[in-house]
C-alpha positions, 0 to 999 in steps of 0.5 A: 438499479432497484432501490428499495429501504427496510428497518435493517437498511436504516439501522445499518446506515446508523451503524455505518455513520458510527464507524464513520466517525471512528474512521475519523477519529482514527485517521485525522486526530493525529499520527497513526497508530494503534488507531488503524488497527482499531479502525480495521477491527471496527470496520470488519464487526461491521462487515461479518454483521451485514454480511452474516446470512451472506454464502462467502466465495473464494474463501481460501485466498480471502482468509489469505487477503484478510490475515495480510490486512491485519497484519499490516494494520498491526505494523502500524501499533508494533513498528516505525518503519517510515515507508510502509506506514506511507504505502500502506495508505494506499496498499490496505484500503486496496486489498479491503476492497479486493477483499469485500469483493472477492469473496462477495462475488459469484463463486464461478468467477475467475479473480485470475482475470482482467474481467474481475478487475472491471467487476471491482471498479463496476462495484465501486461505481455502483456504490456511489451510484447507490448512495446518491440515489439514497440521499435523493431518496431521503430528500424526497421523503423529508419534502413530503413529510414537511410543510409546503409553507416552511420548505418554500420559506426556507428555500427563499431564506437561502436565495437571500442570503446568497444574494446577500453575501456579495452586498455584505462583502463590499460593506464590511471591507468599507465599514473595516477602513472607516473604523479600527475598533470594528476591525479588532472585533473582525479580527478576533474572529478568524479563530471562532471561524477555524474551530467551526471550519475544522468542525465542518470539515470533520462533519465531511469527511464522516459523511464520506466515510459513512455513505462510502462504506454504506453504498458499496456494501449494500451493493455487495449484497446484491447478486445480480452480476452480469458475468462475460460469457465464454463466448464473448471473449475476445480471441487470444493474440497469438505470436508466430512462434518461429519469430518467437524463437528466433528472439529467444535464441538471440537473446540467449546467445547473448546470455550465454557468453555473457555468463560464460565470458564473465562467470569467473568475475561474477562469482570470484567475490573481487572487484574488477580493476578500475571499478570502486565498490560503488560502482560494482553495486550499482552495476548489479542493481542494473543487471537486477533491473534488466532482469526483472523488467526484460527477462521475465517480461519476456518469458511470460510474453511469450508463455502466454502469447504462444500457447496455440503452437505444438509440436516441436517448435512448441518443446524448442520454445520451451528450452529457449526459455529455459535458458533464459530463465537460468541465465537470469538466475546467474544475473541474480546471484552476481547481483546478490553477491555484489550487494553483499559485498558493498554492504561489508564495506560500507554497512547496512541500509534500509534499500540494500536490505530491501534490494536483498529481499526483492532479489530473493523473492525474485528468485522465487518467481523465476524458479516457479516461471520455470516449472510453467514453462513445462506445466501449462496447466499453472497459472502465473497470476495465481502464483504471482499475486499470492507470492507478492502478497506473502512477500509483502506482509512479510518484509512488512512483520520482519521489522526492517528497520531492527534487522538493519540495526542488528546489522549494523551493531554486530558489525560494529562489534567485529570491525569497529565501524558505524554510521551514526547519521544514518541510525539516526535517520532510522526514525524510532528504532535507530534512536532505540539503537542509537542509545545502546550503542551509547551505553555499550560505547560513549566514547564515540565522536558526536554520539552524545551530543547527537543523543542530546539533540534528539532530548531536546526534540523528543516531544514528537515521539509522545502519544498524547491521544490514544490514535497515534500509540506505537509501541517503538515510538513509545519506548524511544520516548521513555529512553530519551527521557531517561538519557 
């Protein structure tokens, strides 16, 4: 790797050491909040001032990319919802970095592939490999501008004192034993080491952030990427399409007279004999996994795996497949109707609601697996990830948590049944519920002194630092004060 420095580089390793620090603050200063979407605007100023003579590729899809990243950034300032603030710990930092280098890579490559997947990670290492040749580079220069007296006088001052610290470890123990006064005045220390601790650590962790965001994007800007040729990629695995056939035909053989058998029992909205809701929706929830774990495996298997074979053994594959791809839709719907009917009887949860939205982003996969299956010319993987990426942010700017308050609240109003304990385990947003429930009802076993309790601990909802500021946390706050 060529390594060279000008003026710019040194000014934009200070900026980088700048952003650094808000990283810091923003992430380990208390809960986030507000602060990731601070951290993200402060990072991207930074990005688009490098990268400003920079001819971007790819740009359709990174504007997509982009504007999810926001948004999920918001979520953590408008919402309260425990699980996404988990996942997108690990769901922004991936898409920033598919991001960067997306739309920072050659514009003939193909990001469909696996090969960009290894591009990314070869980005990765590379940045890595650039800050440590920096610091190495560093280093060389601070020894030549020093005095060759003083560098030798310093290295020989840390051999001492590594020396030194296992000769002090045994005198100090003893000196400890001999005299108590002594071992109050140690004593007292622990406190002074910890600030000095959580300082270094501090210092650490910006020296991460600062030569992580240095070196990767200094190797961004470098366009001397080696891309796979044409020809030497490997020859694609091809599947003999008569055993490919007769898989399919067994399995919907299978489907057929299973849907057949059971169509009136799927779509009667009744419980079989013997069966408790319970059980009837947790039998759905199977047949959704079957679903998505055989069924659509199996069809983009064999789209992909039998691209080589013609004729009419290629047209019979294609109807196979077909019926698999209905067949599965039945299997959705019954799993849809199911869970609709365990939510009417028991409520309104987080996972149902959930469970309902994946099912109906699964509709959307098999109804456009469909049309490939006819239209070679499509790509899945195209498809799939900007599909999953649109689901994504949008089940994470829904605000789950309020739909399945509503939920539960008109519900409330028609039957006359809630469950508190879970409102209650809605963090925020179920306390907010929790309270206009109170005012629209306070005769309701328990309510009220459930609501004291969370008075009483309402002190782990208050923003005392501008990091952790959400606006739901807030007002949750604000009305358990006025309780």
């Amino acid at each position: 790797m060529e390594f060279k420095i000008g003026k710019i580089d040194w000014m934009f390793l200070f900026l980088c050491l700048l952003v650094g620090i808000v990283a810091e603050v923003a992430f380990f200063e208390g809960e986030i909040g507000v602060s990731y979407l601070v951290f993200i605007i402060v990072f991207y100023s930074l990005f688009f001032w490098r990268f400003r003579r920079f001819s971007f590729s790819h740009q359709r899809l990174g504007y997509l990319v982009l504007i999810s990243i926001w948004c999920l950034a918001a979520g953590y300032y408008l919402y309260d919802t425990t699980l996404f603030s988990v996942l997108n710990l690990l769901v922004i930092p991936t898409l920033v970095i598919f991001h960067l280098a997306l739309i920072t890579s050659p514009k003939k490559m193909d990001w469909r592939t696996l090969s960009f997947i290894l591009y990314i990670l070869q980005r990765l290492g590379n940045g890595f490999r650039y800050s440590a040749l920096f610091t190495n580079h560093v280093g060389k220069i601070f020894k030549r501008s020093s005095n060759e007296k003083h560098y030798a006088i310093w290295k020989k001052i840390i051999i001492g004192i590594a020396i030194s610290v296992p000769f002090l470890f045994i005198i100090l123990n003893l000196l400890i034993s001999a005299d108590t006064q002594f071992e109050r005045l140690l004593s007292s220390l622990p406190d002074l080491f910890n600030i000095k601790a959580q300082n270094v650590f501090r210092i650490v962790v910006i020296l991460l952030y600062t030569f992580g965001f240095f070196g990767f994007m200094q190797v961004l800007l470098q366009k001397n990427i080696q891309m796979m040729k044409q020809g030497d990629q490997k020859k694609p695995i091809v599947i003999d399409g008569i055993i490919t056939l007769t898989v399919l035909l067994l399995l919907d053989l299978v489907y057929v007279i299973f849907v057949v058998v059971q169509f009136k029992y799927f779509f009667s909205g009744t419980l079989g004999e013997g069966f408790t809701y319970a059980e009837y929706a947790r039998r759905g929830f199977f047949e959704l996994l079957f679903v998505t774990l055989i069924n659509l495996s199996v069809t983009i298997g064999v789209i992909y795996f039998t691209r080589l074979v013609q004729g009419f053994l290629k047209k019979t594959i294609r109807l196979a497949l077909t019926v698999l791809v209905l067949s599965s839709g039945v299997l959705l719907v019954s799993a849809f109707m199911r869970m609709m009917m365990y939510e009417d009887a028991y409520g309104y949860t987080f996972t149902r609601v959930i469970a309902h939205s994946f099912m109906i982003f699964l509709m959307v996969i098999f109804a456009y697996t469909l049309v490939k299956i006819w239209l070679e010319k499509l790509s899945l993987f195209h498809f799939y990830f900007i599909a999953s990426l649109i689901y994504y942010t949008g089940v994470n700017l829904i605000n789950l948590d309020q739909f399945v308050v509503n939920q539960n609240m008109a519900r409330y109003e028609e039957t006359g049944k809630i469950d508190i304990n879970y409102l209650n385990s809605l963090s925020s947003t179920g306390i907010l519920a929790l309270i206009d429930l109170y005012e629209k009802d306070p005769t309701i076993p328990g309510l009220e002194a459930m609501l004291k309790e969370r008075k009483e601990n309402k002190e782990f909802l208050r923003s005392d630092i501008w990091q952790s500021h959400n606006l739901v946390r807030d007002k949750a706050y604000k009305k358990l004060g006025e309780f």
